[in-house]
NUPATI-736319 format. One record per residue: residue number from 0; x negated, y, z negated of N, C-alpha, C, O in turn. Coordinates in nm, 3 decimals. Example, Ala and Ser with C-alpha at 12.3 -4.5 7.8 and 13.67 -1.06 7.14 Angstrom:
# NUPATI-736319
SITE   i     npx     npy     npz    capx    capy    capz     cpx     cpy     cpz     opx     opy     opz
SITE   0  -1.319  -0.569  -0.780  -1.230  -0.450  -0.780  -1.320  -0.330  -0.780  -1.424  -0.332  -0.846
SITE   1  -1.285  -0.225  -0.708  -1.367  -0.106  -0.714  -1.290   0.003  -0.787  -1.341   0.114  -0.804
END
This chain:
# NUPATI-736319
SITE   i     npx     npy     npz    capx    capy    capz     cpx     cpy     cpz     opx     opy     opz
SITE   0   0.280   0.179   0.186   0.352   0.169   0.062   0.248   0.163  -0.049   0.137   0.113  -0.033
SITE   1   0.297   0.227  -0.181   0.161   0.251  -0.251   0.246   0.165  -0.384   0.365   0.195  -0.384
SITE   2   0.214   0.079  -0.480   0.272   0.013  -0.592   0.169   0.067  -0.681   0.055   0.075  -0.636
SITE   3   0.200   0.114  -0.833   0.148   0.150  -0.893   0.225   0.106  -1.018   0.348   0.109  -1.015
SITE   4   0.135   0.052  -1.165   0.234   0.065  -1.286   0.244   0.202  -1.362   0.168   0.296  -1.342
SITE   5   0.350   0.200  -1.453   0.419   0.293  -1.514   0.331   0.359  -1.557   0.346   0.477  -1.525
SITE   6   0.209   0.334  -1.640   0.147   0.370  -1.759  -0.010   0.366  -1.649  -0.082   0.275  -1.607
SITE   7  -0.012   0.509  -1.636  -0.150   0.589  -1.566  -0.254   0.554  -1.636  -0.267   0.589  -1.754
SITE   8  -0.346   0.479  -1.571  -0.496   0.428  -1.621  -0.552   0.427  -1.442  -0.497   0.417  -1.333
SITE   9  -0.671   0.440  -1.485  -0.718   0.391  -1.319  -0.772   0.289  -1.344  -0.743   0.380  -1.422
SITE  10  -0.833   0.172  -1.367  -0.882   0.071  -1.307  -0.791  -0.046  -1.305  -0.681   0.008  -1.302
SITE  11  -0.775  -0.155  -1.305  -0.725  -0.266  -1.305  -0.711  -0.365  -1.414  -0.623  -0.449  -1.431
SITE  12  -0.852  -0.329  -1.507  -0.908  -0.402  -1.630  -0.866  -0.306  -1.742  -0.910  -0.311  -1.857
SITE  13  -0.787  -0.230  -1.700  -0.714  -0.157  -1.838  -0.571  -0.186  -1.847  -0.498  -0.136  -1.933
SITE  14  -0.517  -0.302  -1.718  -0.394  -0.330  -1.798  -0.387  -0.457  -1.878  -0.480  -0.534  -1.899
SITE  15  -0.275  -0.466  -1.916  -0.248  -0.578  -2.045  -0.197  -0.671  -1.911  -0.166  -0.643  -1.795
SITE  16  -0.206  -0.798  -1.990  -0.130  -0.930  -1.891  -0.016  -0.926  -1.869   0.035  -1.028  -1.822
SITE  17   0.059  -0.821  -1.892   0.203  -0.845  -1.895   0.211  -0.781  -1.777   0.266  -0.823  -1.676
SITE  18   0.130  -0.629  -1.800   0.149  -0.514  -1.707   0.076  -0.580  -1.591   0.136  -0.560  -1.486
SITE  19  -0.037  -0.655  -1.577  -0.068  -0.712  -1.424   0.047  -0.798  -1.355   0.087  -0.792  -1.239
SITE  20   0.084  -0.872  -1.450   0.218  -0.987  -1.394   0.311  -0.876  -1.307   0.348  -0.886  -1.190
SITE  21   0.335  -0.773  -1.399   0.478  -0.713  -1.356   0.451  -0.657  -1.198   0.524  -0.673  -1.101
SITE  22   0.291  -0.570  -1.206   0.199  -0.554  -1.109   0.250  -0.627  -0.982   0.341  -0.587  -0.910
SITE  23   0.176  -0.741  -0.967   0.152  -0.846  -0.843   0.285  -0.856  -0.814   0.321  -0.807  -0.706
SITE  24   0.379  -0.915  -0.893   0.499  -0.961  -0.872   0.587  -0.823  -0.797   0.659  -0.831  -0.697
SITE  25   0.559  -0.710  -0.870   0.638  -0.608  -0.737   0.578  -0.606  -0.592   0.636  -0.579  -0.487
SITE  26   0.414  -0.651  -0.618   0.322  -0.640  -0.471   0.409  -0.745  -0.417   0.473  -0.715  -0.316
SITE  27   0.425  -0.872  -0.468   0.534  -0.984  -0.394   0.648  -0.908  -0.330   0.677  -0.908  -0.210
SITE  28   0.706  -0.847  -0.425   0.863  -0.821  -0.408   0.854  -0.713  -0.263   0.916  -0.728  -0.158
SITE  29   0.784  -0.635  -0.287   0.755  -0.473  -0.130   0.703  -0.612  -0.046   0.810  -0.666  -0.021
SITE  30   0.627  -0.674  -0.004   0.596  -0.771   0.104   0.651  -0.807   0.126   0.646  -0.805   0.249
SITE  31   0.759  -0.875   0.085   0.907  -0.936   0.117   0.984  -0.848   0.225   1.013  -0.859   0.344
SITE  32   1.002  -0.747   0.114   1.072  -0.635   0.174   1.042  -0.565   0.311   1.122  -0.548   0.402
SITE  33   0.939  -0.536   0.308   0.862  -0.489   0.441   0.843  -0.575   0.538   0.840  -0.530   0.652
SITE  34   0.823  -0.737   0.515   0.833  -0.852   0.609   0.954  -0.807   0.689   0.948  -0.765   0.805
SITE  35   1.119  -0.828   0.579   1.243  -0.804   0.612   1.307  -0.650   0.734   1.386  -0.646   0.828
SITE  36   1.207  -0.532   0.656   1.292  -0.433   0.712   1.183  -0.450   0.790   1.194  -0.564   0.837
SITE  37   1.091  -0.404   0.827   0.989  -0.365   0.939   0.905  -0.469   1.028   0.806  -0.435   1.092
SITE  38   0.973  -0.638   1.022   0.927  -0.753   1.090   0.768  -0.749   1.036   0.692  -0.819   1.102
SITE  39   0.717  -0.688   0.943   0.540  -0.731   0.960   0.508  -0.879   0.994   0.569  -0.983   0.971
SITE  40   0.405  -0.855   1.050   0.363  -0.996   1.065   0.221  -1.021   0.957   0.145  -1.118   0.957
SITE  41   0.219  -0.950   0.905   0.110  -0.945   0.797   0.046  -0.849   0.740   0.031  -0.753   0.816
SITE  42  -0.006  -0.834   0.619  -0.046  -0.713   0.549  -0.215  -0.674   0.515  -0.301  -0.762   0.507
SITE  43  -0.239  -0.550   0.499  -0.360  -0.525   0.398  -0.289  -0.453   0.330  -0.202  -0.371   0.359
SITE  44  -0.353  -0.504   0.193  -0.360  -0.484   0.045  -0.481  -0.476  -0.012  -0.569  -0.563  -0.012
SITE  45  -0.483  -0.341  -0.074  -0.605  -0.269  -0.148  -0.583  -0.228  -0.269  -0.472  -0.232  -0.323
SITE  46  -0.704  -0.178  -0.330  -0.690  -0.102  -0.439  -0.844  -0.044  -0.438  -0.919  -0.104  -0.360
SITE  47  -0.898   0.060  -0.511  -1.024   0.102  -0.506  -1.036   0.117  -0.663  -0.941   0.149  -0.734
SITE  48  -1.176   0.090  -0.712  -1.232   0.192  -0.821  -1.301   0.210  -0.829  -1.398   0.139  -0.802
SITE  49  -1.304   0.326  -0.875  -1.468   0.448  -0.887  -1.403   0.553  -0.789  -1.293   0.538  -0.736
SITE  50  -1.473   0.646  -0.775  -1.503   0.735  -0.628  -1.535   0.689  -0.543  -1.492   0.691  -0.428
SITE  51  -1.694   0.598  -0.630  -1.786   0.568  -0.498  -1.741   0.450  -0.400  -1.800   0.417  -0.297
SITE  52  -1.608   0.385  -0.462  -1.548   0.285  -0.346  -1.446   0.371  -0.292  -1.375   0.310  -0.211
SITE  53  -1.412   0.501  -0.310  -1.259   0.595  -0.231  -1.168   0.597  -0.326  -1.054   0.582  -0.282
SITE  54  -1.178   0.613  -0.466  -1.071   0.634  -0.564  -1.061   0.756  -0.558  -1.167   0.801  -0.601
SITE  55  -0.980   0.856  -0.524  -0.938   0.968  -0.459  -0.859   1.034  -0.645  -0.876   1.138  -0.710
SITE  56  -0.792   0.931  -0.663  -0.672   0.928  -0.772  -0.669   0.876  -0.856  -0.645   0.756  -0.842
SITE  57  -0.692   0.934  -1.007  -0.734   0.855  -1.108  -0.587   0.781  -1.140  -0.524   0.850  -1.220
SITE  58  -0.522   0.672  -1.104  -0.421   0.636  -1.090  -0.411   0.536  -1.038  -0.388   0.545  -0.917
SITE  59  -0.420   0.402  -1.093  -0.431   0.244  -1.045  -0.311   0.234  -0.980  -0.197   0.248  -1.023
SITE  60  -0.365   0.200  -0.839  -0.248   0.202  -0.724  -0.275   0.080  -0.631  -0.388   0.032  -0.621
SITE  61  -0.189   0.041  -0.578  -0.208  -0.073  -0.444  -0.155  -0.051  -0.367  -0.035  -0.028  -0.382
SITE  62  -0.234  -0.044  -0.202  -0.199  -0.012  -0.076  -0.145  -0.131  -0.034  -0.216  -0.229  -0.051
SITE  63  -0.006  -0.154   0.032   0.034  -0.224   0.095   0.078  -0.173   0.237   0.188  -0.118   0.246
SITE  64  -0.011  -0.190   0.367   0.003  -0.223   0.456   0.084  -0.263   0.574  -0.001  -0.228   0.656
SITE  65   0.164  -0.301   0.635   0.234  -0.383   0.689   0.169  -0.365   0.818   0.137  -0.253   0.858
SITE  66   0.146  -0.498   0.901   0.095  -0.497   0.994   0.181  -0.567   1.093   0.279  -0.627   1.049
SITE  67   0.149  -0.567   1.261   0.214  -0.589   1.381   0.121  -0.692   1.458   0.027  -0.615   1.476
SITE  68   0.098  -0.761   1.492   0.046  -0.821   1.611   0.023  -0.704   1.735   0.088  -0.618   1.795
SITE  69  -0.138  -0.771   1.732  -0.208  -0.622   1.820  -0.183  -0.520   1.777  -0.123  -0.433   1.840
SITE  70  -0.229  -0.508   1.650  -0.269  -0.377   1.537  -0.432  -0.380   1.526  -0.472  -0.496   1.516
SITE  71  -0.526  -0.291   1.526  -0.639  -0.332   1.527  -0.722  -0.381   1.424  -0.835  -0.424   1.449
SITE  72  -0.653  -0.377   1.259  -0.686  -0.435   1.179  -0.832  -0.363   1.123  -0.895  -0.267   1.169
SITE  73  -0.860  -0.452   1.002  -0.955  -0.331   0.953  -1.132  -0.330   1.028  -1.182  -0.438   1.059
SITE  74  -1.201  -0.215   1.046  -1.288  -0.223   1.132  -1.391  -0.189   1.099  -1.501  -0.208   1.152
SITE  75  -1.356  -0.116   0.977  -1.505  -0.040   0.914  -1.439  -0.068   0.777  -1.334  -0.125   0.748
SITE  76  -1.571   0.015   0.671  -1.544  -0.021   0.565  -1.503   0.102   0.489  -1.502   0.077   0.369
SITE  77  -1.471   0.220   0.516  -1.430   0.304   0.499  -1.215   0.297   0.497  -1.137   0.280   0.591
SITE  78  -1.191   0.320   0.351  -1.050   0.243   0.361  -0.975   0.346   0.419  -0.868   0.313   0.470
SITE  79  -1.016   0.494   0.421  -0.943   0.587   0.485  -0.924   0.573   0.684  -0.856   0.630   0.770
SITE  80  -1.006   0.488   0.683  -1.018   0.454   0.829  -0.919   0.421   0.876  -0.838   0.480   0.949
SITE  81  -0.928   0.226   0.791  -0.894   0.134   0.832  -0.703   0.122   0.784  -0.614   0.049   0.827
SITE  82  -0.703   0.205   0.704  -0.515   0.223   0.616  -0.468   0.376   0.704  -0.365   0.388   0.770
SITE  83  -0.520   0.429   0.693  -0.444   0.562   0.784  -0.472   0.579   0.892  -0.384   0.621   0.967
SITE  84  -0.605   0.552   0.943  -0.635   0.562   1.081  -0.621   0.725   1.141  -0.548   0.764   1.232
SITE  85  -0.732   0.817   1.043  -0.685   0.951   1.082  -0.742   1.042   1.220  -0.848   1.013   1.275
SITE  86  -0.688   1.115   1.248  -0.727   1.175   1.408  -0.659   1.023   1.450  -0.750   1.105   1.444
SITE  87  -0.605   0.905   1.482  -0.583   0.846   1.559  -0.456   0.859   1.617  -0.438   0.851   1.738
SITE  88  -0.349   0.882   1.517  -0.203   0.918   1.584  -0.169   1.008   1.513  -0.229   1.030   1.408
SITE  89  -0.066   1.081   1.552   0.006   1.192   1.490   0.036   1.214   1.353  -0.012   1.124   1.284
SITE  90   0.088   1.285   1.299   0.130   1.283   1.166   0.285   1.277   1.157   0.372   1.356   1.194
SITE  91   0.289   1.151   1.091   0.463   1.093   1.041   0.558   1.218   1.045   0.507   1.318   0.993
SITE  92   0.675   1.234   1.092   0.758   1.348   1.056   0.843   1.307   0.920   0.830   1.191   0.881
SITE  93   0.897   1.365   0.873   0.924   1.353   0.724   1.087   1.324   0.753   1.136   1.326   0.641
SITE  94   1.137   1.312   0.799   1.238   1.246   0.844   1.256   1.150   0.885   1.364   1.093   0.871
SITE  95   1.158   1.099   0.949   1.104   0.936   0.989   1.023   0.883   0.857   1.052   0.769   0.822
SITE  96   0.964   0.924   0.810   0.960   0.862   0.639   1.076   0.832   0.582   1.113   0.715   0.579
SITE  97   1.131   0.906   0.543   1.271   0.934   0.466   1.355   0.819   0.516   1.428   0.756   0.440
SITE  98   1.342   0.787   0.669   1.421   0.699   0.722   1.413   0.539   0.709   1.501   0.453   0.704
SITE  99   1.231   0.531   0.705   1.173   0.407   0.704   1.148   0.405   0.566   1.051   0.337   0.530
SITE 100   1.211   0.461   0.485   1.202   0.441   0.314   1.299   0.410   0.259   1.294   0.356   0.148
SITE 101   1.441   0.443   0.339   1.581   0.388   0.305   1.598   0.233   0.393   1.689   0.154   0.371
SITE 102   1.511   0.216   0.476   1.564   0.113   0.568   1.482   0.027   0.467   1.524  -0.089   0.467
SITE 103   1.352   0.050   0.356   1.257  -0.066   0.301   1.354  -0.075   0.156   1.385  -0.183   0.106
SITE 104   1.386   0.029   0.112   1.509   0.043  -0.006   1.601  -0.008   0.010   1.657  -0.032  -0.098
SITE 105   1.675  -0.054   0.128   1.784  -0.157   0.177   1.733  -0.320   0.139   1.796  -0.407   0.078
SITE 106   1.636  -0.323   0.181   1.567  -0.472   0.166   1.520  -0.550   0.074   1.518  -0.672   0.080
SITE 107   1.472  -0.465  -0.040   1.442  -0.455  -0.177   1.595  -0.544  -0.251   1.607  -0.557  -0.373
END
C-alpha cells in the first residue's frame, strides 16, 4: 500500500504541519485497515529521498507493508529487495489486486 499527500513534492520537509498530521494519521488509518482485512501481524513502513536512497518517484510516498509471522522481514538494505522481493514470487494477477483492494476498501 503506497500513502501519499495530495500536493506532489518529494521530500518530507516540504510539507506544512497540517499536511504531515493528515500524512501519519492516514498511515494510522491503512494499518488499521490492513491489520483488519489481511490479519497482519505487523508492518514495514518506508519512505526514501534522493535517488541515492531508491527515490524512483519524485513523489513523497509511504510504503506500508503488511506483514505475517514467518515472513522473512527486511534483509538487506536495498528497499526494492526487502518490500517486493523481486525474482522471488510471481507477479500479482490483477484481479487478485483488484480483489485485495476492495477487501482493504471494506475496512477503511
Amino acid at each position: 500500500m503506497l500513502v501519499c499527500p495530495t500536493r506532489c513534492i518529494s521530500t518530507i520537509d516540504e510539507l506544512s504541519q497540517v499536511e504531515k498530521t493528515e500524512l501519519f494519521e492516514t498511515v494510522v488509518r491503512v494499518k488499521k485497515a490492513l491489520k483488519k482485512a489481511l490479519s497482519a501481524d505487523g508492518f514495514n513502513c518506508a519512505w526514501n529521498e534522493g535517488e541515492v536512497a531508491g527515490q524512483a518517484v519524485p513523489h513523497l510516498h509511504i510504503h506500508i507493508v503488511p506483514r505475517k509471522e514467518g515472513d522473512t522481514g527486511i534483509t538487506d538494505y536495498e528497499p526494492r529487495q526487502f518490500l517486493y522481493r523481486p525474482g522471488s514470487r510471481e507477479t500479482s494477477q490483477e484481479e487478485e489486486l483488484r480483489a485485495i483492494a476492495e477487501i482493504v476498501r471494506k475496512a477503511l
